[in-house]
N, C-alpha and C positions, 0 to 999 in steps of 0.2 A: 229250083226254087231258091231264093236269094233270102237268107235268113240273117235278123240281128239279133244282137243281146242289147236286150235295152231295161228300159225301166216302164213299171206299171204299176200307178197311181192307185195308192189304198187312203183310207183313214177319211178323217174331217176336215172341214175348212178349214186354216189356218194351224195344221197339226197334219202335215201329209207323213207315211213314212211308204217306200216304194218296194217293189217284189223286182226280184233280177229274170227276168224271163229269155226264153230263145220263140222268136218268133217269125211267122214269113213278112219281112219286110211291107208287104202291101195290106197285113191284118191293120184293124187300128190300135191304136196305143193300148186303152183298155180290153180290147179284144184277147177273140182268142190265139194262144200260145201253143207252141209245143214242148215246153218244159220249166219248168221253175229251178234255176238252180239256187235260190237265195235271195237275203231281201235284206235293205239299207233304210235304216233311219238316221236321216238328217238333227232331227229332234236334240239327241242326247250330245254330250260333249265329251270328249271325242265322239264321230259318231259312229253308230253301228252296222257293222255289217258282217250277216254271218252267210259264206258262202260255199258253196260245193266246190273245191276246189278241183278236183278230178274232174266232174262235168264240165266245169269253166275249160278246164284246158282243152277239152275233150274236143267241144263247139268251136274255140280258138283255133283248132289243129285241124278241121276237116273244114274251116273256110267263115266263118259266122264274122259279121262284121259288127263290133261291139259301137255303139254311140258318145259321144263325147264324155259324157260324164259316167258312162258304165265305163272305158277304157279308163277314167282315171282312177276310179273304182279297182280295177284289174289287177293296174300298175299297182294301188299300195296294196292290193292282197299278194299279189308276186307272181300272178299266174302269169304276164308279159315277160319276166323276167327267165319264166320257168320255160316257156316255149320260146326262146330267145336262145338260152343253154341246150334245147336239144336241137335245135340249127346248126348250134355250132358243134353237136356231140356229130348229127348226121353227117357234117361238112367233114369231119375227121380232124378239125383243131384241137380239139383236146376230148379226154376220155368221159365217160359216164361218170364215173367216182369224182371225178374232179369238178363236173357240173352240180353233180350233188352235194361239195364241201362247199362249192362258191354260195349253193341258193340258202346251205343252212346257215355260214357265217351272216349274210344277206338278213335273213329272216330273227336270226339273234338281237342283230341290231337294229333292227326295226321293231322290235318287241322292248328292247330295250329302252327306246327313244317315246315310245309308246306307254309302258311305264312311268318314266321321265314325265311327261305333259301332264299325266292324270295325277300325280303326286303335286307338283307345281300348281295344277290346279283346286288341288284340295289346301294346301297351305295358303295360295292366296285367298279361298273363298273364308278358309277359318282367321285368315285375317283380316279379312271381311268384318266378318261378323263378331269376333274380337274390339274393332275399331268401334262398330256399331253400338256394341255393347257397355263401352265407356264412355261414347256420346249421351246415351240412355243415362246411365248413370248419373253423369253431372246433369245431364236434365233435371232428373232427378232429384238431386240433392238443390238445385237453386229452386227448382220448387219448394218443397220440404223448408230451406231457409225463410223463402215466402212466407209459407201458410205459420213457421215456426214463428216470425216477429210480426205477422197479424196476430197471433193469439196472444201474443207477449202485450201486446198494443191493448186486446180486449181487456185481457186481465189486469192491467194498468189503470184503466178507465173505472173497473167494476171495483177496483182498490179507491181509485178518487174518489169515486162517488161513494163507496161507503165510508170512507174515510172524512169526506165533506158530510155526510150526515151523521158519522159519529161527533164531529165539530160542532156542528149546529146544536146538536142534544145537550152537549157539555153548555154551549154558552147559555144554552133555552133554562139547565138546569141551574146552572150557575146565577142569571136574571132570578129565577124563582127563588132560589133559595136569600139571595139580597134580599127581594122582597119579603119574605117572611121573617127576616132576621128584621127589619125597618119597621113593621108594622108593631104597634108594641102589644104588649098581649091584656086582652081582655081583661074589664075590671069584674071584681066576684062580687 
């Protein structure tokens, strides 16, 4: 029976995230498997994927033919890397112990690197939304200047016009009070 590692579709429309399966080649994709070693979401950034590493090598060593995108898969978990060091342990190029210094320095720096991105990622996103924030702002405040010399404008107006009717009052007063001073007064 001729078995791969491939992937098998879960989740929703527009929001897949995948199971890392061992299956016989001739099942269908969704079908059935003979073991789940793991599962990969595309989704997140970087994206996830949390896998059985022992199984993987395991399926990798007794012949399982991984898929293109499960092989690159592999490659960054290190499992290609890991059955690559004990070919070269079998062939007698170099020792156990020395395979094992190679895959952890390997693994250091890919953790390391891995690190790196999510941190780079986090500073540009808070610079994001830093930038964002100071746009809002002066939004903000040219509004506010706005709405501040419309009401400047109203209350300029509501000063005229009561200003223009205190005017009129004084001259209305000032007309009567001529008049009564004009008129002469009453004979007894």
């Amino acid at each position: 029976m001729a078995t791969k590692i491939r992937l098998q579709r879960h989740g929703r429309k527009g929001y897949a995230f995948y199971h890392i399966v061992i299956a016989d080649s001739r099942a269908p994709r969704d079908g059935k498997f003979i073991e789940r070693i793991g599962f990969y979401n595309p989704n997140t950034n970087p994206a996830t994927v949390d896998l059985k590493f022992d199984r993987a090598l395991y399926w990798m060593n007794v012949g399982a033919q991984p898929t293109d995108t499960v092989r690159n898969i592999l490659s960054d978990e290190g499992v290609l890397l890991k059955k690559h060091l004990q070919g070269g342990v079998a062939k007698g190029a170099f020792s156990e112990a020395e395979a094992e210094k190679k895959f952890e320095a390997w693994k250091n720096d890919k953790q390391t690197s891995v690190k790196t991105k999510i941190s780079k990622l986090n500073e540009t996103e808070r610079a994001a939304s830093k930038a964002a924030l100071e746009v809002e702002k002066a939004v903000n405040n040219t509004k506010a200047e706005a709405l501040a010399s419309k009401k400047a404008a109203v209350r300029a107006a509501k000063a005229k016009e009561t200003a223009g009717t205190t005017a009129e009052e004084a001259t209305a007063d000032a007309a009567d009070s001529q008049a009564v001073e004009e008129t002469p007064p009453a004979a007894e």
